[in-house]
C-alpha positions in Angstrom: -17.1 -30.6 18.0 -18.2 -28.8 21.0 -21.2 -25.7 19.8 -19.0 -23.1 20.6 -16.3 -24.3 18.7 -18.7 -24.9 15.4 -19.8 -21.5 16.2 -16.5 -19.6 15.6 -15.8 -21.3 12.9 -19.0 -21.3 11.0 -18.5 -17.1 11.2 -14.8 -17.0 10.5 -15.4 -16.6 7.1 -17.8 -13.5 7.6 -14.8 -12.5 10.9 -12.3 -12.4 8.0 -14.8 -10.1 5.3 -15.3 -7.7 8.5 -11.3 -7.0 9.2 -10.4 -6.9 5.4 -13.4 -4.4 5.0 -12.8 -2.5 8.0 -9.2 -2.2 6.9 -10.3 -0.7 3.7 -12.6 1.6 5.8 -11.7 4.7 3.9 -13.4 3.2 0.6 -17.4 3.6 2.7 -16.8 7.6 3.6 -18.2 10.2 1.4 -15.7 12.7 -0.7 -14.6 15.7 1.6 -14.7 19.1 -0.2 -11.2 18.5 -1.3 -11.5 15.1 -3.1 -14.6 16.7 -4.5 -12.9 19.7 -6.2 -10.3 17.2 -7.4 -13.1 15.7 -9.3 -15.0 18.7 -9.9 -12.2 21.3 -10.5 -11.6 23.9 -8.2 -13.7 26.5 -9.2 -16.7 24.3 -9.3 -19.1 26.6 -7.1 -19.7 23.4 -4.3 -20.8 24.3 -0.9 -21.0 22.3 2.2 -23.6 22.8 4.4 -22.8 20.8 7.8 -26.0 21.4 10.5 -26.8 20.9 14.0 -30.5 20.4 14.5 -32.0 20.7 18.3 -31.5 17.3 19.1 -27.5 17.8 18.7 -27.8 15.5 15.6 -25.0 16.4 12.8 -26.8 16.7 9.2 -25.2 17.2 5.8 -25.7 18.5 2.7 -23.9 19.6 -0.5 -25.2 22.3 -3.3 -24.3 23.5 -6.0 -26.8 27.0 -8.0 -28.0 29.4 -7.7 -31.0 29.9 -4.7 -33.7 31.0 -7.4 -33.3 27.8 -9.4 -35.5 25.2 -8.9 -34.1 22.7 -6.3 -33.6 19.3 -7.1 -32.8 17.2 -3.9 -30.9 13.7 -4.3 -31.1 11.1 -1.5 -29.0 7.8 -1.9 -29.2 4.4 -0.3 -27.8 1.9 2.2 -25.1 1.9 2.4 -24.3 5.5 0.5 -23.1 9.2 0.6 -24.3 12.4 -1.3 -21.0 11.6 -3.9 -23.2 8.6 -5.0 -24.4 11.6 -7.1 -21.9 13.2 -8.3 -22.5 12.6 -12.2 -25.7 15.1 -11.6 -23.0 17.7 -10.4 -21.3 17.0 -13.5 -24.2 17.2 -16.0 -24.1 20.8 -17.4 -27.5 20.6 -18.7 -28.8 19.8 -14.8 -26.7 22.3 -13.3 -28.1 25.2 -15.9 -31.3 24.4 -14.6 -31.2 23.5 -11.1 -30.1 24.0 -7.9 -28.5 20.6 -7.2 -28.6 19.7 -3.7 -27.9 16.1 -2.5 -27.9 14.7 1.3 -26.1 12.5 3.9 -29.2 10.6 5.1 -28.5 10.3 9.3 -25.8 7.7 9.5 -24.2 8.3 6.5 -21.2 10.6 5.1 -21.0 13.6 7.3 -24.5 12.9 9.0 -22.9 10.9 12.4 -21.4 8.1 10.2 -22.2 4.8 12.3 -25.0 6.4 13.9 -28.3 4.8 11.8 -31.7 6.1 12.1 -34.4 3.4 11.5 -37.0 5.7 11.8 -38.5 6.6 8.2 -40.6 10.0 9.9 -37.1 10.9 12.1 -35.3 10.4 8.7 -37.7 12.7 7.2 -37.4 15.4 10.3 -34.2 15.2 10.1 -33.2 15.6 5.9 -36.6 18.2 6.3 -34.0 21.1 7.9 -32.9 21.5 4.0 -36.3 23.6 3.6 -35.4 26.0 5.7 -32.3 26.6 3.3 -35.0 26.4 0.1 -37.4 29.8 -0.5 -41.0 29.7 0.5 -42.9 28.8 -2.3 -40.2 27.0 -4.3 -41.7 23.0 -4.8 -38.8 20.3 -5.3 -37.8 17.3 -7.1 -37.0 15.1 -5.0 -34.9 12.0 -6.4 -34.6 8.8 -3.7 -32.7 5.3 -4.8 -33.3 2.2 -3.5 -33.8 2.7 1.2 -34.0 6.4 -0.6 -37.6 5.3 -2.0 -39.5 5.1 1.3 -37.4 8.6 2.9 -38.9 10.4 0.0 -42.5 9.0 0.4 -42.5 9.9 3.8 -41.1 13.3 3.2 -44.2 13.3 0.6 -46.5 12.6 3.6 -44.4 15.4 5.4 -44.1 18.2 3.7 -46.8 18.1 0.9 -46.7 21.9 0.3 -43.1 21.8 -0.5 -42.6 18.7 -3.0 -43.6 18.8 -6.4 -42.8 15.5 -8.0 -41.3 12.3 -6.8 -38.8 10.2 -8.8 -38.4 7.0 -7.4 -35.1 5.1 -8.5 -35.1 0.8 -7.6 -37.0 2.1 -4.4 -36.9 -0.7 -1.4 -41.0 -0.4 -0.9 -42.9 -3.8 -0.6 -43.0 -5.1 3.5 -43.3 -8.9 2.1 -40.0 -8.1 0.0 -37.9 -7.5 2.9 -35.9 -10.9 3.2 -33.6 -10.5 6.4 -30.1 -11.6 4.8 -27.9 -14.9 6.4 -25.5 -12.1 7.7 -27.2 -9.3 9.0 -28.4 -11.3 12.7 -24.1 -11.8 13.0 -23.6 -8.4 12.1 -25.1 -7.0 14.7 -22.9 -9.0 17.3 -20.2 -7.5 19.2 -17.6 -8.1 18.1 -18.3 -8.6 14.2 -20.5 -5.2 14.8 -17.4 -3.5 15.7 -15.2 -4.7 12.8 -17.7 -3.7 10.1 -17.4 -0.1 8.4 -19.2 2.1 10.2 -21.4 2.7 7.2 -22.5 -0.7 7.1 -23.0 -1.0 10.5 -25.4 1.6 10.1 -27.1 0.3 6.9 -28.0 -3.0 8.6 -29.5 -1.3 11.8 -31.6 0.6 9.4 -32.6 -2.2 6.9 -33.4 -4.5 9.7 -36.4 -2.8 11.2 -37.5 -1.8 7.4 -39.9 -4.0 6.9 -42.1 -2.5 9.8 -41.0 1.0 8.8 -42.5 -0.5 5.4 -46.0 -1.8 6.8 -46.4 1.4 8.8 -46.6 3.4 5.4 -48.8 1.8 3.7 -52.6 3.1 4.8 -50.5 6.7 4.1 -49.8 6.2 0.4 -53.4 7.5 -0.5 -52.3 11.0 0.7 -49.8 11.3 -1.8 -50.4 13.5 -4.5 -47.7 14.7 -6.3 -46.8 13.2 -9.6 -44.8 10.6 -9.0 -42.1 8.6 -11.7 -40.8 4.5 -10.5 -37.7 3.1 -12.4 -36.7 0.0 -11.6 -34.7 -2.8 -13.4 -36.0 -5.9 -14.0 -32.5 -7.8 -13.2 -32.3 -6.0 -9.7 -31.4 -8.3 -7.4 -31.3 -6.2 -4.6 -34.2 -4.9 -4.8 -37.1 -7.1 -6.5 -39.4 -5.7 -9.3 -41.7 -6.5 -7.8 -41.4 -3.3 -5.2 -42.5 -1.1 -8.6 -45.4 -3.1 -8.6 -46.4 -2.2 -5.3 -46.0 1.3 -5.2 -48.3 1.8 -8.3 -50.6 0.0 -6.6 -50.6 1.9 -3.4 -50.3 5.7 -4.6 -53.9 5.6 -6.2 -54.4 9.3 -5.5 -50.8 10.6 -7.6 -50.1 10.9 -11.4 -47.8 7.6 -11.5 -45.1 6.4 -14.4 -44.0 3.2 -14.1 -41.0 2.4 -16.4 -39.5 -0.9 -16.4 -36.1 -1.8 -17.9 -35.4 -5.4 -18.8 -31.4 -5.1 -18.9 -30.6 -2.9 -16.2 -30.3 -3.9 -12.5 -29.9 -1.9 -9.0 -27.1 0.5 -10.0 -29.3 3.3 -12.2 -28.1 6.0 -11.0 -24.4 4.7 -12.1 -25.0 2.8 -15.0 -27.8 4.8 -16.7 -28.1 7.9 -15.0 -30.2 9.5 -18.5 -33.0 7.5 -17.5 -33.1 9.9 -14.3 -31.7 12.6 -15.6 -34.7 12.4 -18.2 -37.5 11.7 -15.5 -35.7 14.8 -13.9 -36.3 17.1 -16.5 -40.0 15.6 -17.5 -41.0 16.3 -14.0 -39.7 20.0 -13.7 -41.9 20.4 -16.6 -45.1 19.7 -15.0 -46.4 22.6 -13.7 -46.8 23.2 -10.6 -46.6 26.5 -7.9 -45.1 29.4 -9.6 -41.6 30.5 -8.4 -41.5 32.9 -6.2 -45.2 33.3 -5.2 
């Protein structure tokens, strides 16, 4: 059998995944305002914040509080949308005490869907436009799962005067963990690249180059000082335990909690969102610069 020919048909089994996916397309965008007020009830005070920085780059974000509550900021993971969030909106107790705001990371949702960013500091510029929508002097909470993990360390190492904890949720942060998958050299070929939800066509351009996004942090974990909280399940299979490991190892100049759960896997925030909701509320009791000064 000529190359070619073994070619084609060793990838018409992932040809086949890529049309059924991109013919369920709709299933990978995030909730619209209206599908959110379905879920939320209309008079759920929700407001969408669509931005154009100077670059012409479309960012997102959704909110919900007042602006003198403290802000807690979600950002999800690859693939994902700010809705991967959604139970926080829900939680009365969380929305009593904070001003929930959750993001479209750049290629994601209603931040240029199909259009990754691979860039950890650009990610961080980017999602960084939110603090000119926070008061000076208010710190944040800022809550990153898995590809989440390393955008909220280097929005640590960005903006240090404006975070006040880290909660770090199945967080993709060890270089030597970052396996490149069977798939994701295919996936980038024309025309499988084409076929593939947008949203995953952006999640593999950004985990691809990860693992030297990953490197690059890593003499830059000492300058992290905020306290800092790691969850991670010990049957994660998408992202190794191992990655908690390595972050308390590297951030040797922050308070750090590790907590390790034996039954749970990559899907926390989903599964057993308490745990965050709990590391939430633990971290907002630290004290830290006093509102409004």
């Amino acid at each position: 059998m000529p190359r070619i020919v073994k070619k084609i048909v060793t990838l018409l089994p992932l040809l086949l995944i890529c049309g059924l996916l991109n013919g369920c397309i709709m299933l990978f965008h995030a909730m619209d305002e209206e599908q959110a007020r379905a879920e939320l009830g209309a008079d759920y005070p929700l407001s969408f914040h669509p931005l154009k920085d100077e670059s012409g780059r479309n960012f997102s974000y959704v909110d919900t509080g007042q602006a003198d509550k403290p802000p807690l900021v979600f950002i999800h993971g690859s693939p994902g949308s700010w809705d991967n969030f959604l139970g926080f909106f829900k939680d009365n107790e969380i929305q009593e005490t904070f001003r929930i705001i959750s993001v479209d990371r750049p290629g994601f949702g209603f931040s240029d869907m199909g259009k990754a960013e691979p860039s950890l500091e650009e990610q961080s510029r980017i999602i960084g436009h939110i603090f000119t929508r926070i008061p000076e002097g208010q710190q944040i909470i800022l809550v990153g799962h898995s590809l989440g993990g390393p955008v909220i360390a280097q929005m640590a190492l960005d903006y240090p005067e404006r975070i006040k904890g880290l909660v770090f949720v199945a967080g993709s942060m060890d270089p030597e963990l970052e396996k490149t998958k069977w798939f994701q050299i295919p996936a980038q070929w024309i025309p499988i690249k084409w076929l593939i939800p947008k949203s995953w066509r952006a999640s593999n351009e950004e985990i691809l180059p990860l693992k030297a996004e990953l490197e690059r942090l890593i003499p830059h974990y000492p300058r992290i000082r905020v306290p800092s909280i790691i969850l991670q399940g010990e049957l994660d299979e998408l992202v190794p335990p191992g990655n908690a490991d390595f972050l308390e190892k590297q951030l040797i100049n922050a308070e750090v909690q590790k907590q390790m759960y034996p039954q749970l896997n990559h899907f926390i925030p989903w599964s057993r969102p308490r745990i965050i909701k709990d590391a939430i509320f633990e971290m907002h009791e630290i004290d830290g610069i006093e509102e409004g000064s």
